[in-house]
N, C-alpha and C positions, 0 to 999 in steps of 0.2 A: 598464752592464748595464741589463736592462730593469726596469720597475715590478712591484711585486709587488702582489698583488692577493688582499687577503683577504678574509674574509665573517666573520671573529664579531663580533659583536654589541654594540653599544656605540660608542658617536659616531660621528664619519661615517666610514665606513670606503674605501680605494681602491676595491672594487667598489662601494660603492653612486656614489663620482665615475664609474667609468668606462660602469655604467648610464648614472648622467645623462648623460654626453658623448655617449655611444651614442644615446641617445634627441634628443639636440640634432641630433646627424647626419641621424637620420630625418627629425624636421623639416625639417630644411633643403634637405632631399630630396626632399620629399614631393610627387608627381604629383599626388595627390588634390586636396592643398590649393592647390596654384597652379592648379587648374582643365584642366590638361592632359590630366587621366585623363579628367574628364569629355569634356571635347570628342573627344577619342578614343573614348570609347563612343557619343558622338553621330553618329559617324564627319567630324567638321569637321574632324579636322588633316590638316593638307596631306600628302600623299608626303613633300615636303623637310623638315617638321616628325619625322617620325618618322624619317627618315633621321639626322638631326640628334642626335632623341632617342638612336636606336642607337648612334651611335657612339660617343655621350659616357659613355654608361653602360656600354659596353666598358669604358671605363678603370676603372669601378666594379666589375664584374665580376672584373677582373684585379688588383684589391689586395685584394678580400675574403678570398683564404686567405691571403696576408699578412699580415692583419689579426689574422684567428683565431690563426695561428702564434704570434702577438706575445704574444696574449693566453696562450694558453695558456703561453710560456714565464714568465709571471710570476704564474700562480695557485700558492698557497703549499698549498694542501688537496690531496690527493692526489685526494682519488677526485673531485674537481671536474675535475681533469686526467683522469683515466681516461674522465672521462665526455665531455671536449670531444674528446679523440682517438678514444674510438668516434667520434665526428658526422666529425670530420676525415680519418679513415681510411677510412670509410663515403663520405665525399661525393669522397676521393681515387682512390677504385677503380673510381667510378661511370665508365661510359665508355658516349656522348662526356662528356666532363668539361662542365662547366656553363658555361668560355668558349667552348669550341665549338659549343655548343647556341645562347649570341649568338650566335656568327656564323652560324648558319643562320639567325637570325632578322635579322641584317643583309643576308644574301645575298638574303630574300627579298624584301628590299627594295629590290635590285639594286644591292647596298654589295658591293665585290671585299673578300674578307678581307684582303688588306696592305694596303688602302687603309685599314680600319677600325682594323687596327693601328697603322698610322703616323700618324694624324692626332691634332693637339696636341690637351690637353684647352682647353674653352674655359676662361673664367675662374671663373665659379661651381665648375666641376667640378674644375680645379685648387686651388680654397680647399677644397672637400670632398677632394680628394685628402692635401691638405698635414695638415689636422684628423686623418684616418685613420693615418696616419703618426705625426704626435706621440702617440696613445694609447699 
């Protein structure tokens, strides 16, 4: 079964580890701090840079409600679960749904959407893949 995930108060509790993990993940993540955002606002990354970027972050895109699901099947508070299923149910209805909103944004990068599908994650993206999984 999956982890449960409480919040009262008193020593370290599974949500305050799975904050932290969470927030490790962002790091590890982070466009900003590797300098990528920037140079993209500078406009220096190449086409094939961003193509690159696109693709990879599809596969991020495509386990985030995975992710949430997880989550939410192992919060032990009720109304913490009511409140991640409003977001979940809300961002489920939304159409186009938020992978296909990617791939418009790989498309305009001149990425064929099966090609953005099928393509392996590279290795960073597959270790942040593998981490999102174990939460």
């Amino acid at each position: 079964m999956g982890t449960t995930y409480r919040t009262e108060a008193g020593g370290p509790s599974a949500a305050r580890t799975l904050t932290a993990t969470i927030e490790s993940l962002v790091v590890e993540r982070d466009i900003a701090a590797s300098g990528f955002l920037a140079r993209w606002v500078d406009g220096t990354v190449s086409r094939d840079e961003l193509r690159a970027y696109a693709t990879q972050n599809h596969h991020v895109v495509e386990a985030f409600p995975r992710l949430v699901a997880r989550v939410y099947a192992g919060i032990a508070d009720a109304s913490l679960r009511r409140e991640l299923v409003t977001i979940m149910a809300a961002e489920d209805q939304h159409r186009p749904a938020t992978s296909d909103l990617w791939l418009r944004v790989c498309a305009s990068l001149g990425l064929f959407s099966d090609t953005v599908r099928r393509a392996p994650a590279d290795e960073p993206t597959a270790r942040f893949l593998v981490r999102l999984d174990a939460l």
